[in-house]
Wavefront OBJ file of the C-alpha trace (Angstrom):
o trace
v 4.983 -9.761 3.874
v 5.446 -12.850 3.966
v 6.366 -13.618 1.007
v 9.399 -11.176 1.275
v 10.542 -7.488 0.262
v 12.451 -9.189 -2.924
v 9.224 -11.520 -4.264
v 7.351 -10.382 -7.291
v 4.076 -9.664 -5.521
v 5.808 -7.017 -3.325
v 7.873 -5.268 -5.749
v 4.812 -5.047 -8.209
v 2.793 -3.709 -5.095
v 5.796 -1.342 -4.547
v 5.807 -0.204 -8.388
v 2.108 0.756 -8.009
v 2.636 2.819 -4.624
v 5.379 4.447 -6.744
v 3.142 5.318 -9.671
v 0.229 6.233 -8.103
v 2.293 8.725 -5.557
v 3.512 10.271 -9.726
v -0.047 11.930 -9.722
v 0.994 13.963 -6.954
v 4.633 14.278 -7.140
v 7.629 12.398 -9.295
v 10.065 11.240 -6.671
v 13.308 10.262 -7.791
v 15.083 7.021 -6.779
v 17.122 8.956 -4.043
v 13.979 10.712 -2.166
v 11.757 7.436 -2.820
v 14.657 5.774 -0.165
v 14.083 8.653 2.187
v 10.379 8.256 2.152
v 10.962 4.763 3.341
v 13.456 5.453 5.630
v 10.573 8.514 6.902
v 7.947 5.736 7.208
v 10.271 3.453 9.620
v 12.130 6.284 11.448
v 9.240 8.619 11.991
v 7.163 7.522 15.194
v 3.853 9.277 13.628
v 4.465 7.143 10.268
v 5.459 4.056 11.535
v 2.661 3.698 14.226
v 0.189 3.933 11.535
v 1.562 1.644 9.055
v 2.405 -0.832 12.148
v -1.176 -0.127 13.291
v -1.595 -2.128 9.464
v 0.511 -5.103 10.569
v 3.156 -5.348 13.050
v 6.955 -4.721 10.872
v 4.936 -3.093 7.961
v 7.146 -0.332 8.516
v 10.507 -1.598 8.215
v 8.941 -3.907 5.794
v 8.429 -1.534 3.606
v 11.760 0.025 3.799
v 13.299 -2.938 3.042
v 10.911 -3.305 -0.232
v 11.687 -0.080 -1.158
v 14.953 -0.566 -0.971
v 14.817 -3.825 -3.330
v 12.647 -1.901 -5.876
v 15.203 1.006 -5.997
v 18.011 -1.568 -6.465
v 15.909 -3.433 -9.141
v 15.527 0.126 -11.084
v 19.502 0.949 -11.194
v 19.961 -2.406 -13.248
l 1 2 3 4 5 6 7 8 9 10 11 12 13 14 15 16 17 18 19 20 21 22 23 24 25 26 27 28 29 30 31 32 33 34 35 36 37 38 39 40 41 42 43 44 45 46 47 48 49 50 51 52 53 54 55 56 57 58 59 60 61 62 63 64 65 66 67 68 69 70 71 72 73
């Protein structure tokens, strides 16, 4: 996280969430935002990635949201 939601390191660890979650389900770039925006907004999601580290949530969003942006160019 600290490295930020636009480094390298996070958007390649973003990529793999995204293609391992393709063995259950092919998301496209518009529900892959609203997952995000689920994980943050959700009280039952965001406890247990906050439980992770403290902003993981909205950290996430934000990374999502950067990856998503990345894949439009």
């Amino acid at each position: 996280m600290s490295k930020g939601a636009e480094s390298r390191e996070v958007q390649v660890v973003i990529a793999r969430w995204h293609k391992h979650m393709q063995y259950f389900w092919s998301p496209n770039d518009e529900q892959l935002l609203g997952l995000a925006d689920l994980y943050n907004d959700d009280s039952r999601f965001k406890a247990n990635y906050d439980q992770v580290h403290p902003g993981l949530a909205e950290f996430m969003r934000a990374a999502v949201k950067v990856y998503v942006k990345n894949r439009k160019k």
